[in-house]
C-alpha positions in Angstrom: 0.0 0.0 0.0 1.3 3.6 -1.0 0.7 6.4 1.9 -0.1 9.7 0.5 2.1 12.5 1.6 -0.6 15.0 1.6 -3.0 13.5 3.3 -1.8 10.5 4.6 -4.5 8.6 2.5 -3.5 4.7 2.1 -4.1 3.5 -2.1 -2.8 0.3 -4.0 0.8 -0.1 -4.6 -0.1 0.4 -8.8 -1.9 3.8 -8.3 0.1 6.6 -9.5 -2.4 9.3 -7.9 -4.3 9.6 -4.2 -7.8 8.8 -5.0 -8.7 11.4 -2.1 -6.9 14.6 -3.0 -5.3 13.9 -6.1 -1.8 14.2 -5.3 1.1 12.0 -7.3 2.3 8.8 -5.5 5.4 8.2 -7.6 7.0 11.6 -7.3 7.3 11.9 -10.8 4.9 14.9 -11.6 3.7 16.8 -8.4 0.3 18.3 -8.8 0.3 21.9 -7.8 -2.2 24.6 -7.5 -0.5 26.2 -10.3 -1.6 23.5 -12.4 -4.9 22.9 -10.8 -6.0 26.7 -11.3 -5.8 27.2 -7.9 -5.3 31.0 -6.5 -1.4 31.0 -7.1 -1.8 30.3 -10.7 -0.4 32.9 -13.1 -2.8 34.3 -15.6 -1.8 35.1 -19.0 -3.5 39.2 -19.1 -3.4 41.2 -22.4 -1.4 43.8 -23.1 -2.8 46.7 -21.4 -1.7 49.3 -23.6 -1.2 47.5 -27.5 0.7 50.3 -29.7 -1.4 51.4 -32.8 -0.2 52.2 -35.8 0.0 55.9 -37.2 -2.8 55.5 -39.7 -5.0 54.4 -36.7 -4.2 57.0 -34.8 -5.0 59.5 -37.4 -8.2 57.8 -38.0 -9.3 57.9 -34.7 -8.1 61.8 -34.9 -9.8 62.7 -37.5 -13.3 60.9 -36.8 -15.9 61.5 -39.5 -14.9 61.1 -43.8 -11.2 60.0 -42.4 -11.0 58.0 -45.6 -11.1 61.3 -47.5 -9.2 63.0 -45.4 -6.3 60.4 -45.4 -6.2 60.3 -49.0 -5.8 64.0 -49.1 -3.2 64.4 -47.0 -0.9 62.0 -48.9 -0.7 65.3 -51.4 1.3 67.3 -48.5 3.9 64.7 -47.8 7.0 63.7 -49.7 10.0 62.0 -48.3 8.3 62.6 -45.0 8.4 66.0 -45.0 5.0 68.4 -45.1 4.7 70.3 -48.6 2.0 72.3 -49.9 -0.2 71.1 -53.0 -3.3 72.4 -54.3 -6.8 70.4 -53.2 -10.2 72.0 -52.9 -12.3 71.5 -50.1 -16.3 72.1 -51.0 -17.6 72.3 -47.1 -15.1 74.5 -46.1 -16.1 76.7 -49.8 -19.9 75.7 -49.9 -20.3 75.7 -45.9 -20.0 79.1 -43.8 -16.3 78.8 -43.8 -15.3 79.3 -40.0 -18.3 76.8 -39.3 -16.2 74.1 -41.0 -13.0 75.2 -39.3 -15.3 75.4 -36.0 -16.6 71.8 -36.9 -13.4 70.7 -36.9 -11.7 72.2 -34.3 -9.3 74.4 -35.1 -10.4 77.6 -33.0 -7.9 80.1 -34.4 -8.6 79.4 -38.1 -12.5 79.9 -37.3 -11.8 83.0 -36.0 -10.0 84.5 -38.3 -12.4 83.6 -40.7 -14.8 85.0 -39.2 -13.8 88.3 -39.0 -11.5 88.3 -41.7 -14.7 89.3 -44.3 -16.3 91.7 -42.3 -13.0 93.4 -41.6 -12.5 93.1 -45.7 -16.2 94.2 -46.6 -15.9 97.4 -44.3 -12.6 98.6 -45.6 -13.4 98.0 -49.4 -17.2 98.2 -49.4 -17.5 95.5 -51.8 -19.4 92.8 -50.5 -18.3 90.5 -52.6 -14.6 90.1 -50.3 -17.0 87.3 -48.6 -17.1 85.3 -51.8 -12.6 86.0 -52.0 -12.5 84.4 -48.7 -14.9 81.3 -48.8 -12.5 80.1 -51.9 -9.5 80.5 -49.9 -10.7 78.3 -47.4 -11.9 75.9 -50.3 -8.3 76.0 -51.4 -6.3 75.7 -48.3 -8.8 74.2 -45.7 -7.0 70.8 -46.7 -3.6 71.6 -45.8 -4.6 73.5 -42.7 -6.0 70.5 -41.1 -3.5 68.9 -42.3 -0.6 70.5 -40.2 -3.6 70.8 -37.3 -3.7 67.4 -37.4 -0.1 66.8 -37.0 0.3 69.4 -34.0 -2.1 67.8 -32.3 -1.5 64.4 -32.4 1.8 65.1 -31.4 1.0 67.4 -28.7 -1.1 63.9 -27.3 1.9 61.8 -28.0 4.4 63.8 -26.0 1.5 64.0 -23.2 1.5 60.2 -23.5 -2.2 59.9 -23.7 -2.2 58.0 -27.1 -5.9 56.4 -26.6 -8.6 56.4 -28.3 -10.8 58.9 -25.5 -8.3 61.1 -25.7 -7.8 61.3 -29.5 -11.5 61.4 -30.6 -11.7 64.6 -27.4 -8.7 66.5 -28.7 -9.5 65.8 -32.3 -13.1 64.6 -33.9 -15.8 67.4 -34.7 -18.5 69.1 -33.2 -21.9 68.0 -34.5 -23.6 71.2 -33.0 -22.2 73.6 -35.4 -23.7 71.5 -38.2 -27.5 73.0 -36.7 -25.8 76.3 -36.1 -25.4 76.4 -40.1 -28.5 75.3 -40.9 -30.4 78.4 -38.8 -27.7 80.8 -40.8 -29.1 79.3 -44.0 -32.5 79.7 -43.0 -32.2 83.1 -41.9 -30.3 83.8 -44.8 -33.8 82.1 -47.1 -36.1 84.1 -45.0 -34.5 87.7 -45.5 -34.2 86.4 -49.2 -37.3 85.9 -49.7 -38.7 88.7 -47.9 -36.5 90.9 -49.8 -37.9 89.8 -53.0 -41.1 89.7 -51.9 -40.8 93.6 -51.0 -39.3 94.0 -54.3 -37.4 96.6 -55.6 -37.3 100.2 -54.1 -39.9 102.2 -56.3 -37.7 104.7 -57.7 -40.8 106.9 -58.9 -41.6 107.8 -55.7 -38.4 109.5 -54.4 -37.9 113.1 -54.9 -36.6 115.2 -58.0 -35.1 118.1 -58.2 -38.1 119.6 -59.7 -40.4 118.4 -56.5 -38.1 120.3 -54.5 -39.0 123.7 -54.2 -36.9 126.6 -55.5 -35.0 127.5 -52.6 -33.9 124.5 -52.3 -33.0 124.1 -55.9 -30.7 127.4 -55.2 -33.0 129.3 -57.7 
C-alpha cells in the first residue's frame, strides 16, 4: 500500500495518484495549485496598452470622412516631409467657412475667418470680399487641417495619452455647429425671400429736383 504524503490517504501499490486529493504517489509529476488553477496560478493578461499604428491613430483623430481626409493628406507629404499642394475642399467653400473650421476644431482658423470678411467688406465696401475668402478656405482648408492634425497628435503623444478617448476629445468634430449652419441658411432664405417679396425700391416715388422747391434748388 502507497501512503499519500498530503494527506496521509492509504491507495494500491499500482496507483500513481491519491484517489482522495489527487496528489502524485510516484513523485514523478507533483500536482500543484498552479496546475490545478488554484489562486497562485499565473494568468496570462493582455497587453494593457497594445501600440497602434499611425494611420490608426489618425483615423481615430480625425473621426468622420477619415478615408477622404487620409487620402488628401498623402498630397502634402514627400520624403516625410509636409509640402504644400493644391486640393479643394467644397464644405469648407460651400459651408459658412469658420463653421467648418469650428466643426473641426481648429479655433484660431474659425476666428480668423470669421472676421476676416467683415474686416475686408468694411474697408473696401465690396461685399463680394465674402465670396474671396470662402474660396480661400476651399483651397487651403485641406492643408490647414493637415498641419492641425499633426500638431495635435503630437501634442497627445508627447503628453503620452495615445488612446482612443483622448484622440477622438482633442481631435473629432463638433456636430452642434452643423445646426448652427442650418439656422444661418434659414435666416439667410427668409431675408431672401422677404427681400424679394418687397421688391425693388420704387424709384418713382423718391424726390426730383423739380419736386423740391426753388429755394432749395438754389433758384
Amino acid at each position: 500500500m502507497k501512503s499519500c504524503s498530503r494527506c496521509n490517504q492509504q491507495s494500491l501499490d499500482d496507483a500513481n495518484f491519491c484517489h482522495q486529493c489527487g496528489a502524485s504517489l510516484d513523485g514523478s509529476s507533483e500536482t500543484s495549485e498552479a496546475s490545478t488553477g488554484g489562486e497562485d496560478a499565473p494568468v496570462d493578461t493582455p497587453d494593457p496598452s497594445p501600440v497602434q499604428d499611425e494611420e490608426t491613430v489618425w483615423r481615430q483623430f480625425i473621426g468622420p470622412n477619415a478615408d477622404h481626409y487620409l487620402e488628401t493628406f498623402k498630397r502634402f507629404s514627400s520624403g516625410g516631409r509636409p509640402k504644400f499642394a493644391l486640393s479643394w475642399n467644397w464644405p469648407a467653400f460651400l459651408y459658412i467657412s469658420f463653421l467648418w473650421f469650428l466643426y473641426r476644431k481648429m479655433y484660431l482658423h474659425a476666428f480668423v475667418y470669421a472676421v476676416g470678411p467683415m474686416i475686408s467688406t468694411y474697408l473696401t465696401g465690396d461685399i463680394s470680399a465674402g465670396i474671396v475668402w470662402s474660396i480661400m478656405a476651399g483651397a487651403t482648408a485641406n492643408y490647414l487641417y493637415y498641419w492641425h492634425c499633426m500638431e495635435k497628435i503630437g501634442e497627445v503623444k508627447k503628453a503620452g495619452r495615445l488612446d482612443p478617448v483622448v484622440l477622438k476629445e482633442t481631435g473629432g468634430v463638433q456636430p452642434y455647429v452643423i445646426w448652427v449652419g442650418v439656422a444661418f441658411y434659414i435666416l439667410f432664405l427668409m431675408t431672401l425671400v422677404k427681400m424679394v417679396q418687397e421688391g425693388p425700391p420704387d424709384l418713382d416715388q423718391r424726390p426730383t429736383n423739380l419736386d423740391r422747391p426753388a429755394a432749395m434748388r438754389g433758384v
